[in-house]
N, C-alpha and C positions, 0 to 999 in steps of 0.2 A: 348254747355255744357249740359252733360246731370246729374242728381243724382240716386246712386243704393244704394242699399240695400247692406249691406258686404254680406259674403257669408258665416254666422251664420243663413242666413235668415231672421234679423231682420229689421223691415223695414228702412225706412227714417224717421225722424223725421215729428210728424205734426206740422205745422206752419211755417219751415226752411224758410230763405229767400229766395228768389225770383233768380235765377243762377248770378253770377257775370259775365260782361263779358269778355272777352280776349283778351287784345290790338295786337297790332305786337309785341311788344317788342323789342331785340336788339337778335343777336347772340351773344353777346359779352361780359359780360365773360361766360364760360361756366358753369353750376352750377344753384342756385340758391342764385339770391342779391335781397339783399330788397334792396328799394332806393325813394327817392322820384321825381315824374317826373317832366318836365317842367314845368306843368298845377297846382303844387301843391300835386299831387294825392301818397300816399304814397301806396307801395304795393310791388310785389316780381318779378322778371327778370329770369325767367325758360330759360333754354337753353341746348339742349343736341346731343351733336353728334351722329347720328344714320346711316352712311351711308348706303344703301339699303334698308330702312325702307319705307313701304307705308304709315306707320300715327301712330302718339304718341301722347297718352290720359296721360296728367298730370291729377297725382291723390292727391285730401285733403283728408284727416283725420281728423275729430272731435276726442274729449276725448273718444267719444264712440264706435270708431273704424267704424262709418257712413261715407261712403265714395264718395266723390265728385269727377267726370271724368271731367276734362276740356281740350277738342279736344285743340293743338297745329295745328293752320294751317297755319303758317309762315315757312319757309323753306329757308335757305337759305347756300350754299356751305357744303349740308348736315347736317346741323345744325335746328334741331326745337325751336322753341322758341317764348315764350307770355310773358308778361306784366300781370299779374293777379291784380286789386285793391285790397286795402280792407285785402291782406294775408302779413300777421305780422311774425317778428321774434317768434318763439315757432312752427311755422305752420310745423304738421306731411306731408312727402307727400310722391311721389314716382310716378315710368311709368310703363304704359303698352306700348311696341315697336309693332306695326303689319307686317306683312310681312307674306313671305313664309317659311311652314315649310315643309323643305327637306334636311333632315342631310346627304343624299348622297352626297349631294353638297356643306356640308356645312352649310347649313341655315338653322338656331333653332329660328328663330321668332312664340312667342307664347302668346297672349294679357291676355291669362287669368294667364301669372304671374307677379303679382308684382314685378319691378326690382329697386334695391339701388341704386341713384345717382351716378354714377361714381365720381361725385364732391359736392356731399352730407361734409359738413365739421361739423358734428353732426350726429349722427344714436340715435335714442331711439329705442328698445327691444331688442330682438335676436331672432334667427332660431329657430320655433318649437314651435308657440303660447304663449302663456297665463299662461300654468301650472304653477304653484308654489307650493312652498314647503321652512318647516324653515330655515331663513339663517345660514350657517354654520361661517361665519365672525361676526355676531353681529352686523351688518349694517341694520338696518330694521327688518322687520318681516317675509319677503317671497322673497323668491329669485328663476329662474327658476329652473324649475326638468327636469335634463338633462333624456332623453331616442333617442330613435333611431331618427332623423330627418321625419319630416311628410313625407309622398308621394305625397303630394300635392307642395311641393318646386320643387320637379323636372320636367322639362317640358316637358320629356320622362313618359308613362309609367312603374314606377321603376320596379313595380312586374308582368310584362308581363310574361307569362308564357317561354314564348320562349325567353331568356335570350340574346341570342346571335342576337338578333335585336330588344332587347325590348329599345334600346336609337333611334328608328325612328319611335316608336311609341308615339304620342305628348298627352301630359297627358291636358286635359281642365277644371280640377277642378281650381278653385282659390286662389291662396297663399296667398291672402294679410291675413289673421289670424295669419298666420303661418310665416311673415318674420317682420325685421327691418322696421323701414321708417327714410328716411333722416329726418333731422328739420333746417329748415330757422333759420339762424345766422345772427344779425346785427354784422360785425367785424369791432369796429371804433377805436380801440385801436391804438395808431401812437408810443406807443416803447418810448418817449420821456424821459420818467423816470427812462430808461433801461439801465444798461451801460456792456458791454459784455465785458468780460475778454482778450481776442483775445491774445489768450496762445500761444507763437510762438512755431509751431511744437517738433524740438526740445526739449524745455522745458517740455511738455507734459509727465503728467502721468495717461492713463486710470483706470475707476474699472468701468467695464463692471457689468451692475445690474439689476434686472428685480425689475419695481414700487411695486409688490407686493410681489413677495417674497420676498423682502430685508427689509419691513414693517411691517409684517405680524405678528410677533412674539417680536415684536422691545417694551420693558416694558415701554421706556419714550412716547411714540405715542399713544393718548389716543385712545380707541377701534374704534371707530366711523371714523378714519380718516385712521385707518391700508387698507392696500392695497390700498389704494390710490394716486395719485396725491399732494393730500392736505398732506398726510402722508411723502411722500417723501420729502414736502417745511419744515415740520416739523423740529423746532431746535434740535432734538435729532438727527434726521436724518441727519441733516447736520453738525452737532455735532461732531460725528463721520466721515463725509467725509474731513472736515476740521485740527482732529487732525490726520488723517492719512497720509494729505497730498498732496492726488491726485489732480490733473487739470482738470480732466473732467469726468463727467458719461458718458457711453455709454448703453444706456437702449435699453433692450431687445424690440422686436415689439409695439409700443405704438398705430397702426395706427389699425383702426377697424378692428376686423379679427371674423373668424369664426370657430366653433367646429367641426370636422369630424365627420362624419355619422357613420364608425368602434369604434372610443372613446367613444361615447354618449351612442351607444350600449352595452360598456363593464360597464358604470357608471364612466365613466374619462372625461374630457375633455382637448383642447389643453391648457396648460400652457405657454409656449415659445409664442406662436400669432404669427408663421410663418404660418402665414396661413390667409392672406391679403385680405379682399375685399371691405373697401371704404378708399384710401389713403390719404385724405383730413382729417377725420374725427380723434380724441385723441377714444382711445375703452373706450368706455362709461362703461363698468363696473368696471374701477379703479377711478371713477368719485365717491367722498361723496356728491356732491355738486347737483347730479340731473342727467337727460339724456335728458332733455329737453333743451341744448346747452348751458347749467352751465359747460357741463364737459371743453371746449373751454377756459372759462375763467379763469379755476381751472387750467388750463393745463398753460395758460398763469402766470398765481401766482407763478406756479411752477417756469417757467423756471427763471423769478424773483428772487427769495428767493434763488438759486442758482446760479445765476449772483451774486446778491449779495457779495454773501462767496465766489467770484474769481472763480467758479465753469463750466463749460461750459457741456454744454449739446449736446451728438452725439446721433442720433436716427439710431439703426437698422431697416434699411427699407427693403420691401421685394416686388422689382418691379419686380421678376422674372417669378414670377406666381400668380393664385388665387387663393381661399379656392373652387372655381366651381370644378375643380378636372379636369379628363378626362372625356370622353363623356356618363361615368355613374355617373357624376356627377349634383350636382343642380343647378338648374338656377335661379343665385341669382342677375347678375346684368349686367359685360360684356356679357355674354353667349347668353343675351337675349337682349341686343340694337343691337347688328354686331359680331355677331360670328366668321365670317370670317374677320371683320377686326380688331376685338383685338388680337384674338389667330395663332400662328403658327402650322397653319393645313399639316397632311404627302399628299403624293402624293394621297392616298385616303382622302378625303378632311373632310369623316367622324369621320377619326380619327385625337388625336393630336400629333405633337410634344413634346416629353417630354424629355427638358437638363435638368429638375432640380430635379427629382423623387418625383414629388407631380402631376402629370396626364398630366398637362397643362405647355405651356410657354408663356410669352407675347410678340406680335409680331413687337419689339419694333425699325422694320425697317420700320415699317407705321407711315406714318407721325403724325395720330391721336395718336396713342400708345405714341410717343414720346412725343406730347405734353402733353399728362394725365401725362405720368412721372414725364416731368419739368415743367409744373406747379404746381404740388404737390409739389416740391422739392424747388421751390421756395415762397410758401402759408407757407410751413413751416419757414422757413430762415428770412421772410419779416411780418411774421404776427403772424408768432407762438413764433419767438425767437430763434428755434433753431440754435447752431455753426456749424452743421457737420453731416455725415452722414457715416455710414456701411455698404456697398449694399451686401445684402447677395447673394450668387453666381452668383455674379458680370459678372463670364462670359459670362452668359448664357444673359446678356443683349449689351455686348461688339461681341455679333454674326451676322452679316449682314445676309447671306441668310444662312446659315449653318455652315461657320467656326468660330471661334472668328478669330477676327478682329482690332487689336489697331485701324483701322483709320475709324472704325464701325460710323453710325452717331451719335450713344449715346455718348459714347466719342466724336467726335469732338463739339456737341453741349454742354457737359460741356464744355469744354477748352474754348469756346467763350462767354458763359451765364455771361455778368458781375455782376449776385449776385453768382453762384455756383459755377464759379472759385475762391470765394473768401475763401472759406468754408472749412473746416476740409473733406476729402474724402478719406475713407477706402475704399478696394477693399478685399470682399472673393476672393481672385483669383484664381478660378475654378467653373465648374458645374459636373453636373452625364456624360456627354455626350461625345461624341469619341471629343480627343484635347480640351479638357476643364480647364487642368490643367495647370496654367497660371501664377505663383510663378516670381515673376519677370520681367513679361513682361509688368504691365501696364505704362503708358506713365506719364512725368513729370506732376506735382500736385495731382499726389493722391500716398497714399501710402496701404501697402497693409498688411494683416493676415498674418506673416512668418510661414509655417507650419515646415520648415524646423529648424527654431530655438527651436521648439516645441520638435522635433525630438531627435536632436541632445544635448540637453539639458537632454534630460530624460534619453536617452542614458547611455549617460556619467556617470548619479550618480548610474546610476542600473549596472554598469558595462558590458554596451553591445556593446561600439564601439571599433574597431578594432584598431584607432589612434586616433588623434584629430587634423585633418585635417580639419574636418567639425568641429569640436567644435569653432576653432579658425577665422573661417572666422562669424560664428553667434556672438560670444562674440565681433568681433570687426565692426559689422554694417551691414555683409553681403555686402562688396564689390564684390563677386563674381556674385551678383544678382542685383544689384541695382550702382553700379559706373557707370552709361553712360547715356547717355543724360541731362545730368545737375542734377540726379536726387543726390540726400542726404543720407545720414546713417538714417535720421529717415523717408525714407520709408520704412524701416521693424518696422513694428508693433512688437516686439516680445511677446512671450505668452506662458507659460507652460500649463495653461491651459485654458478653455475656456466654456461657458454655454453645449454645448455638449461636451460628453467624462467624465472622473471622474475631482471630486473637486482635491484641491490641496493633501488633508489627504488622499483618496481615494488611491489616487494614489500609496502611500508610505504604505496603508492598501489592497493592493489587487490586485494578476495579473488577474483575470480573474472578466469580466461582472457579476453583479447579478440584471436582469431587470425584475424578474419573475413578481412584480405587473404592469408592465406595460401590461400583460396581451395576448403576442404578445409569450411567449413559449422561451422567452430567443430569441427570434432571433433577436431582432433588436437591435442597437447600435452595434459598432464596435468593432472588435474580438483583432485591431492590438491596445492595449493601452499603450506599451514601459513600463511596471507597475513593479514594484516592489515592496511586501509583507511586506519585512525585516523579514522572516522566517514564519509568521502565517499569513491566508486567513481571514480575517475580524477581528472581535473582540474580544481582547485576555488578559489576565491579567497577561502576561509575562510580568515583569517591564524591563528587556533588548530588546525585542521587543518594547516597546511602547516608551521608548527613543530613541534606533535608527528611529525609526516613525518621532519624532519631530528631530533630527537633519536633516533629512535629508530632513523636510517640510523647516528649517534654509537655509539649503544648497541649495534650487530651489529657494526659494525667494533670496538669498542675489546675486546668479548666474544672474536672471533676475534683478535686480535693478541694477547691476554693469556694467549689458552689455551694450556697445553703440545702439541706436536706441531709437525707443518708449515704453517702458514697458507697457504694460496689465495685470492689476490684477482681478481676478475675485470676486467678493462681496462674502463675507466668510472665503475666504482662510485664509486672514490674523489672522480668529478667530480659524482656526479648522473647518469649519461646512464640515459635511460628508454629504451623500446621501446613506448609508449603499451597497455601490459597485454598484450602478444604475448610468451607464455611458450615458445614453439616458431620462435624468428625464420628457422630453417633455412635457409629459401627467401627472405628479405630483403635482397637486396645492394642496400642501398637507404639512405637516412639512416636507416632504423628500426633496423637491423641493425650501421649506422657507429657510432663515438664520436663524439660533438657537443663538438668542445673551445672553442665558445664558451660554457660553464656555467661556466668559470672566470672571469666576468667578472661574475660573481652575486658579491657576497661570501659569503654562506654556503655555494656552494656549494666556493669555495675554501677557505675555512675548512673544509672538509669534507676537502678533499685538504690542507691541512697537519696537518690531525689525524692523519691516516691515518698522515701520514711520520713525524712526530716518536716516535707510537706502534712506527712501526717501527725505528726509530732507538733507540727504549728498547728494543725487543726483542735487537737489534744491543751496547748494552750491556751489557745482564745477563744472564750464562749461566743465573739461578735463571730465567726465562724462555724459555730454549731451552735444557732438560735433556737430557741422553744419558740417560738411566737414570729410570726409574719411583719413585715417592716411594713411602716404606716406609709413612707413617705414624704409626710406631714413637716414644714419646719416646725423646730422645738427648742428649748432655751433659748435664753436671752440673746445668741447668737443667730437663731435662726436655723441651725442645720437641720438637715432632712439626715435620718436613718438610714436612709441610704439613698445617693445618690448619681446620677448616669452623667454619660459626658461625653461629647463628641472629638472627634481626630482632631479637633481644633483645639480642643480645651475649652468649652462652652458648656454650660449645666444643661443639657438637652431639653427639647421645646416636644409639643404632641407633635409637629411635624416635622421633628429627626428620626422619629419611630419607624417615620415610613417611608425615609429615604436610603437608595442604596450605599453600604458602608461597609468598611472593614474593618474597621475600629471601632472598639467600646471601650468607654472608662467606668468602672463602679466604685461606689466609695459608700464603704463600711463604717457607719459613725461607732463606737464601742463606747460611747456615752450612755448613762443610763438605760442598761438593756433591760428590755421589760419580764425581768425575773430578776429571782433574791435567790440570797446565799443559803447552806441547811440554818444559822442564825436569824432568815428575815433581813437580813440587810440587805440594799441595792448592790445588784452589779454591774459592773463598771469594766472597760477593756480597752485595749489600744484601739486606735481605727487605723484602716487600709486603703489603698487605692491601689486596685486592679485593672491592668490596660491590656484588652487583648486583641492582637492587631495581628490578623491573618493575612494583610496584603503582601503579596511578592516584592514589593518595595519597601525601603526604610522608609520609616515618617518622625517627622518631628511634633512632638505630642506638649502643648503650652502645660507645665504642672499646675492644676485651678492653687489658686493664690486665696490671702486671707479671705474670711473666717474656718476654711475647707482646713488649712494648714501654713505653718510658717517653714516647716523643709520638708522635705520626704526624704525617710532610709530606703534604700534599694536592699529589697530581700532576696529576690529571686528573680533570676535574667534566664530565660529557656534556650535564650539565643547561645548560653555559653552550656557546652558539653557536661562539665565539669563542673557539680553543684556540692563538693563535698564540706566546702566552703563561703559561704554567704557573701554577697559584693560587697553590704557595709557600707557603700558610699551615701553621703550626701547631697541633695541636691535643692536648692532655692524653689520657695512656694512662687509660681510665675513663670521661674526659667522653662525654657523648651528643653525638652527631654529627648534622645533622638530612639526612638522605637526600632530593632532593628526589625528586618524582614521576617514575618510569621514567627512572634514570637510574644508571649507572655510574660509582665513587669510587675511585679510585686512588691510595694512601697507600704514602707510603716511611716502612718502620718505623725509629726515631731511638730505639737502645737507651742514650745518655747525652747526652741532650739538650745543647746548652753555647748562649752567645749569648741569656741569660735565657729567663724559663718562656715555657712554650708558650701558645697564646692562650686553649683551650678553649670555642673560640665553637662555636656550635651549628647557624652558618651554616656552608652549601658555598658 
């Protein structure tokens, strides 16, 4: 063991103890455990996969940033590892890896940078020292001052003159000023207190939501706890996910990630946190609670207090790549234990592989890679609490040696892991890379992002599809993509919109990108958004424009809460909150990027969120709207009905050749007669049936209501056409009569097959 001086220059302390020694330890697990040994001796279990490493100096931190090397000289199936006495939960550390540094080959071993635990479950600081400056949250006094990332992270010379081979020249300055350090965690919590909601798929209603902006702005969360964890367990905050409805959060990146060296530069930093580099750890700046491994048990309270309120919690994870970038990137942690065996290197070895367009991919056909994966995956599930998971471009980890792969080992080692086959598993299914696009294909237990319902949904109410061919197989579970292998109607995730691309308002405000503060020249974010204005480009005080606006935010919500599969709502929508046409907010930690929960103070736009609820509250009642099983079609009973059945603007049971003519109207009709599932008894279940008409033409139409055996009246439940849904229409109308549709608008009829309480009205008004 030897003691240095950091590399401020400052020395060693005088008097420090005397060096501790360094037992064998175990390789097992990997990380850092404290624990106490056989002998009595309580102290900490270092252990770290390094394959090709010639020697790894475990590093302590004092308060004072005084830094203690203790040689690892246990080895065992590539795995380093000691037994340290004496180092207690709180304890800062970190490696230096040795080796050869020769990036033509690959190998970026470089001892004078400090590297993040791969299995660090805690990080205190960030990239880029010490500096501070006032908090802009109200959380403390000083918080980092973001600028360009030091030269000293990177283990290349960054600013070599000669640009085009300044990543083989090895930079020998010292990072540790300038980067994170893991912190020893005692984790003894055993879950006992915990009771998990374990929301049967099906049933499942996401709201996808990022910890801080959904906090941020939020008037019942007192300051101190906003963008936080603690913010999020907060009763306003759940307040609100409760009266809305939903089953489960899916939070944006919660897992330590890092800022880009181009955002820091501009005065931005990463907001989304796709950009991963210690999987173990909750990112310590949504933490009120501390960074010295408070944030761990704050994260844990969380997932509690939303257990609690039936709530389930999916973490977007992001195993696809790291915030190290490509090979002008810094070397913050895999880059620098095994270059070559974290990352999938091109046929020149000094360059990388990149499916995912962030520089790098993880080379997650190596056994070590796979095991960082899943046991991240399972540290969460077992220790954190979490139900589920959102692998963001999924494919690009479903790739064996370069194609995607269903029977890839990532996939087969879910399918047999008896805690992550149990689990909620989203699939982005695609990456950037040639055959990446993957809508469909992944294998039973996971289900997947439907882009296609995305598509075809926005379509339809902007007036851009040709028929509704495709509308018809989204609204009714996507059996075209998901009927085979045992798989279910809700592995389509559906979703109008999503953290990338515009909010819901957005959408209905604007065909074209406005991402000028992201600083990038308008180029980034995607050009194809299926957008429609409704006559004016942003913000406008046409009161006919800003109505059509909200009808037609009514008309995507009541479209996706009616569809079969899983509905995804994204946090805001339901209020109105815009992004002022910034379809790419990534980089906005800003009110553009927050929820603005003073739009509930609009009436229409509350009216906008009890819509939402009530709609999911009828989804919550009726199993003929959250099916297990795929509708046949097929007529059935004595009467002959089909399970579901289509219908033209005419009122006509549609023929093969309506599919393919141009329309703006669809009718579906949900039979809730013998649904093909039983109760937890084994009995049949049974449900009202529905008739849904959705009629995106800029004119009214008058729509015939199908008549016997279909129905003898219809209740009108839901008219999008009226503002104001706090209250249900209630009327009735004759099986037969003409129904008058108004203009872009969605009619929701409970089918009344013996009408009682005299006839029905048969008005021709909604």
């Amino acid at each position: 063991m030897r003691r240095t001086a950091p590399a401020t220059g400052r020395p060693a302390r005088d008097g420090a103890a005397p060096p501790r020694p360094v037992r064998p330890g175990s390789p097992q697990p990997l990380g850092a455990r404290f624990r106490v040994a056989s002998d009595g001796t309580a102290g900490t279990n270092f252990a770290l996969w390094a394959g090709g490493a010639e020697a790894v100096d475990l590093c302590l931190f004092d308060a004072d940033g005084t830094e203690t090397r203790c040689p690892l000289g246990e080895l065992t199936h590539e795995i380093w590892h000691g037994f340290v006495p004496g180092v207690h939960p709180g304890q800062r550390y970190g490696f230096r890896v040795h080796g050869r540094w020769d990036p033509w080959t690959g190998a970026r071993w470089n001892p004078a940078k400090l590297l993040l635990d791969p299995y660090a479950r805690a990080v205190d600081g960030d990239f880029g020292g010490s500096r501070t400056a006032p908090r802009s949250d109200g959380r403390g006094d000083e918080e980092p001052s973001w600028g360009a990332l030091p030269p000293e992270v990177y283990g290349h010379v960054r600013d070599w003159p000669q640009q085009h081979v300044a990543d083989t020249v090895r930079d020998d300055r010292d990072s540790a000023p300038y980067v994170p350090k893991g912190v020893v965690v005692c984790d003894d919590d055993d879950w006992s207190d915990d009771h998990r909601p374990k929301i049967p798929w099906a049933d499942s209603v996401i709201y996808e939501l990022h910890v801080r902006g959904f906090t941020m702005r939020h008037p019942g969360i007192p300051e101190r706890l906003r963008g936080t964890y603690a913010g999020l367990a907060h009763p306003a905050a759940i307040g609100h996910l409760t009266r809305l409805g939903v089953t489960a959060v899916e939070l944006l990146p919660v897992q330590q990630f890092a800022h880009e060296d181009h955002l820091l530069r501009r005065g931005l930093r990463n907001y989304w946190g796709y950009n991963s580099i210690g999987y173990f750890a909750p990112h310590a700046a949504y933490s009120a609670s501390g960074t010295g491994g408070q944030q761990v048990g704050e994260f844990k309270r969380m997932v509690r207090a939303l257990h609690a309120a039936g709530i389930e919690v999916i973490l977007d994870v992001v195993y696809n790549h790291t915030a190290e970038a490509g090979e002008l990137g810094p070397t913050l942690s895999l880059r620098g234990v095994d270059n070559r065996g974290y990352y999938r290197l091109q046929q020149d070895p000094r360059r990388y592989a990149d499916y995912t367009g962030c520089g790098n991919t993880l080379h997650v056909v190596q056994p070590n890679v796979l095991r960082l994966i899943t046991d991240s995956l399972r540290y969460w599930v077992t220790e954190m609490g979490v139900d589920g998971f959102r692998f963001d471009l999924a494919a690009a980890l479903a790739r064996s040696m370069h194609d995607v792969d269903m029977l890839s080992p990532f996939l087969a080692v879910i399918a047999q892991d008896p805690v992550l086959r149990r689990v909620k598993l989203i699939a982005e299914p695609w990456d950037v890379g040639s055959g990446g696009y993957q809508v469909g294909a992944f294998p039973p237990l996971w289900t997947e992002w439907n882009d296609r319902y995305r598509d075809a949904v926005r379509d339809f109410w902007r007036g851009a599809l040709p028929d509704v061919r495709d509308l018809g197989y989204r609204l009714a579970g996507s059996s075209d993509l998901y009927a085979w292998g045992g798989r279910r109607p809700y592995a389509s995730v559906n979703f109008v919109t999503a953290h990338d691309g515009f909010t819901l308002r957005d959408l209905v405000s604007y065909e074209r990108k406005h991402n000028e503060a992201n600083g990038e020249g308008n180029r980034d974010g995607t050009d194809d958004n299926r957008a429609w204005n409704c006559g004016a480009e942003g913000p406008t005080d046409d009161p006919a424009v800003l109505a059509l606006r909200r009808r037609q935010l009514r008309n995507l919500l009541t479209t996706l809460l009616l569809s079969t599969g899983v509905p995804m709502l994204v946090a805001g929508d339901e209020l109105g909150r815009t992004q002022g046409g910034n379809n790419n907010a990534y980089c906005q930690d800003n009110e553009t990027g927050w929820v603005d929960w003073s739009l509930p103070a609009d009436p229409g736009w509350r009216a906008l969120t009890e819509l939402c609820s009530r709609l999911i509250a009828l989804r919550h009642a009726h199993p003929v709207l959250r099916r297990r099983a795929f509708f046949s079609g097929r007529p059935q009973g004595p009467d002959g009905l089909r399970d579901l059945a289509w219908f033209t603007a005419d009122g006509r049971e549609m023929t093969e050749s309506d599919w393919y003519a141009p329309t703006a109207t669809l009718g579906m009709y949900l039979s809730g007669r013998d649904l093909p599932q039983r109760d937890e008894r084994g009995s049949p279940v049974t449900d009202d049936s529905f008739l849904a008409v959705l009629h995106a033409d800029p004119e009214p139409g008058r729509f015939p209501l199908p008549g016997p055996p279909w129905a003898a009246a219809y209740e009108l439940l839901v008219d999008t056409a009226r503002e104001d849904q706090s209250e249900p229409p209630g009327t009735r109308h004759a099986a037969g009569s003409p129904f008058l549709l108004p203009a872009r608008s969605v009619v929701l009829f409970r089918v009344v097959h013996h009408p009682s309480g005299g006839p029905p009205s048969g008005s021709e008004t909604g």
